[in-house]
TORKOL-4160 file (C-alpha; in steps of 0.2 Angstrom, whole numbers, padded with zeros to 4 digits, m for minus):
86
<pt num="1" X="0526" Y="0561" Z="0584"/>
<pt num="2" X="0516" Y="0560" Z="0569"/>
<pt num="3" X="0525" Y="0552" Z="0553"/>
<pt num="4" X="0517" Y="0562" Z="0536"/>
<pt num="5" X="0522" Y="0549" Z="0523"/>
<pt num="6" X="0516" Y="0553" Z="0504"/>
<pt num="7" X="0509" Y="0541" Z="0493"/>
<pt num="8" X="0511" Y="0544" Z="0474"/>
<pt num="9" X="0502" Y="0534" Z="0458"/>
<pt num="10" X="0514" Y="0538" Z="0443"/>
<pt num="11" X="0511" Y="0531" Z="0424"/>
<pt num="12" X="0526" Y="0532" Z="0417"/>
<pt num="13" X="0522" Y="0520" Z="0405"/>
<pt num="14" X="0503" Y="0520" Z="0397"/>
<pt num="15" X="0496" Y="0507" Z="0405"/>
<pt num="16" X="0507" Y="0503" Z="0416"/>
<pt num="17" X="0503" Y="0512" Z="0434"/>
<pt num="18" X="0515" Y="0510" Z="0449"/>
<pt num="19" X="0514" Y="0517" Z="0468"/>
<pt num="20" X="0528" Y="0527" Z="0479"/>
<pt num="21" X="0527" Y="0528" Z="0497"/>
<pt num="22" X="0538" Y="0539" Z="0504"/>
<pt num="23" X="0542" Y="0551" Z="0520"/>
<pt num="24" X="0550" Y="0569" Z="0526"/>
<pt num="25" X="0559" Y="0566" Z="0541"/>
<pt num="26" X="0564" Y="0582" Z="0543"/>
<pt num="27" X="0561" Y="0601" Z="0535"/>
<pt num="28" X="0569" Y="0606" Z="0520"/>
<pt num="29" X="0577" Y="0587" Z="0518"/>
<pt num="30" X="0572" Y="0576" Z="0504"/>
<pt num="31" X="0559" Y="0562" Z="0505"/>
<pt num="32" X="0565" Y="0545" Z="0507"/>
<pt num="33" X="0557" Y="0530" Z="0501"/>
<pt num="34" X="0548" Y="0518" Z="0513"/>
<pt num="35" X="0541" Y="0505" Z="0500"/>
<pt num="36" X="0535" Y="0505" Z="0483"/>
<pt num="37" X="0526" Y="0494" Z="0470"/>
<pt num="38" X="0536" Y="0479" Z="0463"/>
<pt num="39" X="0530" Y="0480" Z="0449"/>
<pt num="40" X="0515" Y="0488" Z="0433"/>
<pt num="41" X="0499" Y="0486" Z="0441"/>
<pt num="42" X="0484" Y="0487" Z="0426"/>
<pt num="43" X="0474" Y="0503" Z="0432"/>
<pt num="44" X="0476" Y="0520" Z="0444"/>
<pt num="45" X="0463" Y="0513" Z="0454"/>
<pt num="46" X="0474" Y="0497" Z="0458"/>
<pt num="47" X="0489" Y="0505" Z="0460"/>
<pt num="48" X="0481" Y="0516" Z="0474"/>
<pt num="49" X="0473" Y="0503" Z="0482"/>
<pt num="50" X="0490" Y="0494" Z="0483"/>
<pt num="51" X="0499" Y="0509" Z="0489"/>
<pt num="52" X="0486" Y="0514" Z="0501"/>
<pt num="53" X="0486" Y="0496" Z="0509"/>
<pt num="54" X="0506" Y="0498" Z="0511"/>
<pt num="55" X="0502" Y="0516" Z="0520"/>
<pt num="56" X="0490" Y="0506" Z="0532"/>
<pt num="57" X="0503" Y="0494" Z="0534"/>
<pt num="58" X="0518" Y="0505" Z="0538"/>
<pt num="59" X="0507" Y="0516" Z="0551"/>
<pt num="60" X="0501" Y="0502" Z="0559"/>
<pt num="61" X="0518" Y="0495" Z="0560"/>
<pt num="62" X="0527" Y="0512" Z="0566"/>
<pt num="63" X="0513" Y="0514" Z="0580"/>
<pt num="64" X="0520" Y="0497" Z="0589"/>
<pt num="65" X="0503" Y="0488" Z="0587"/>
<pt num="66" X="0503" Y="0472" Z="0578"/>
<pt num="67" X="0499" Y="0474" Z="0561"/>
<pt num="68" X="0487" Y="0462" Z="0554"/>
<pt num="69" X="0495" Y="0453" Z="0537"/>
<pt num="70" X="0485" Y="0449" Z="0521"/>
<pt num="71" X="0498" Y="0435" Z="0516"/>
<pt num="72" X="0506" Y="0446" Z="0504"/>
<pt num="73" X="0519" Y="0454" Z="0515"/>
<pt num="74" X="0527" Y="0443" Z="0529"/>
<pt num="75" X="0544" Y="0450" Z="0529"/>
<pt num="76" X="0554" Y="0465" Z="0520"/>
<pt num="77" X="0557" Y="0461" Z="0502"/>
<pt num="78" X="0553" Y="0442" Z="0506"/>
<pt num="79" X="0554" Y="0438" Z="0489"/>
<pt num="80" X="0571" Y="0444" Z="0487"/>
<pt num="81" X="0577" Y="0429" Z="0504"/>
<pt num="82" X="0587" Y="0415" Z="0498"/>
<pt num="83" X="0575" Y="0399" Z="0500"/>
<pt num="84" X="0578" Y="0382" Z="0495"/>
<pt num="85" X="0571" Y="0377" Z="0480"/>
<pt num="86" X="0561" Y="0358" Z="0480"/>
């Protein structure tokens, strides 16, 4: 079964560009989130590129293959993990 996730560049702010993935699981239920940008990224173009690397990601990741990591994301929300500070 084919996962139809939707990716979406808003502005809410000028200048200030941010990127939504998100998926239907079902008909007539809401979308949920799957990921989204961290932060403001400086252009549309940016933004999308961003977003359209996470899309990659996730459909990569969904079809059991091994997805192939840029650095940028090893783990969910890695930022977010407690670490030791040194």
């Amino acid at each position: 079964m084919e996962i139809d996730y939707e990716l979406v560049v808003d502005e809410p702010i000028k200048g200030h560009f941010y990127w939504l993935l998100s998926v239907r699981e079902a008909p007539g239920k809401d979308p949920s989130v799957v990921d989204f940008a961290h932060g403001p990224m400086p252009t549309h173009r940016a933004a999308a590129d961003a977003g359209s690397a996470a899309l990659r990601w996730h459909r990569t990741a969904r079809s059991g293959a091994r997805a192939v990591l840029s650095g940028i994301r090893a783990d969910w929300y890695v930022e977010t993990m407690p670490a030791e500070l040194r």
